[in-house]
N, C-alpha and C positions, 0 to 999 in steps of 0.2 A: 522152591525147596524149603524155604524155612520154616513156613507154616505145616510144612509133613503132609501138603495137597498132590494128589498126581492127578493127569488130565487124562482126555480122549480127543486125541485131534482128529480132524483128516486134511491130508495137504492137497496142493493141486497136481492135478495130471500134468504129468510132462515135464516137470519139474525135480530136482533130486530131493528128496525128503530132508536132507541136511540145507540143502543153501533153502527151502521154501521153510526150514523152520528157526534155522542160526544164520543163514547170510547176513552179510552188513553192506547190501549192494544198493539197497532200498533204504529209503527212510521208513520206518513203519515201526506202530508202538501198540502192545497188547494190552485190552483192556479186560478186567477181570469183572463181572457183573450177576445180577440175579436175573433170571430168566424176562423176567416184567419188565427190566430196564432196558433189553437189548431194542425193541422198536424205537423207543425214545434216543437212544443213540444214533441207531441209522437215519432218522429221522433227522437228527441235529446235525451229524456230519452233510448229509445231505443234503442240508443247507448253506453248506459252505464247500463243497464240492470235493469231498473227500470219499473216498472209494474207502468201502465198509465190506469184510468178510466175517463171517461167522466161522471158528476153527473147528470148536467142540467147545467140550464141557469139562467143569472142575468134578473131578472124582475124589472116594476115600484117600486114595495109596497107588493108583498102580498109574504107570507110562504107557498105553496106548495109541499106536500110531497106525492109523489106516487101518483097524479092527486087528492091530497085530500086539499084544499084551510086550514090552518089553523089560516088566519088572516092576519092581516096589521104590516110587521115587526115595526110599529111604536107600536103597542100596546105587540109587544115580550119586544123591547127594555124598556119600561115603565116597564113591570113586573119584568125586570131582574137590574134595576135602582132603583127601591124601593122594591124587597124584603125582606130586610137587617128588613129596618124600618119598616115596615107591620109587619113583625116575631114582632117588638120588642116591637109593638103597642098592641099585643093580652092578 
C-alpha cells in the first residue's frame, strides 16, 4: 500500500480468497520481483526445499483478484487508514 502499487493475483481453488491470501495458518512470506528474477528464486528455494508459488503481478493502481477488478489500492489503503476512527465515530 505505501508505494500506491495494486496487484493481480489468482488464489488457489478450493480455498477461501481471504484465508489463501491474509490467513496466518501458514508460515509463508511474499516476495516482490521483476519478471527475470522469478526463475532464479524458484530455482534457489528449490534448493533448499521450499514450495514456491507464483500469485500474479505488480500493477499501476488497481486490486485484482481472480480476474475480478476490486478497486483502486488507494481507496483499500484509505479504508484500512481510518477504520479505527469510523468504528469510533458510529
Amino acid at each position: 500500500m505505501a508505494g500506491g502499487k495494486g496487484f493481480d493475483v489468482c488464489t488457489e481453488k478450493g480455498l477461501r480468497i481471504d484465508a489463501g491470501l491474509f490467513g496466518e495458518s501458514q508460515s509463508r512470506v511474499v516476495v516482490s520481483c521483476d519478471s527475470a528474477t522469478v526463475a532464479a528464486i524458484e530455482t534457489m528455494a528449490a534448493k533448499f526445499g521450499i514450495a514456491v508459488s507464483v500469485l500474479g503481478k505488480v500493477n499501476a493502481s488497481d486490486v485484482v483478484v481472480n480476474g475480478e477488478n476490486w478497486g483502486s489500492i488507494i481507496e483499500w489503503k484509505n479504508n484500512y487508514d481510518t477504520a479505527i476512527e469510523k468504528q469510533l465515530a458510529k
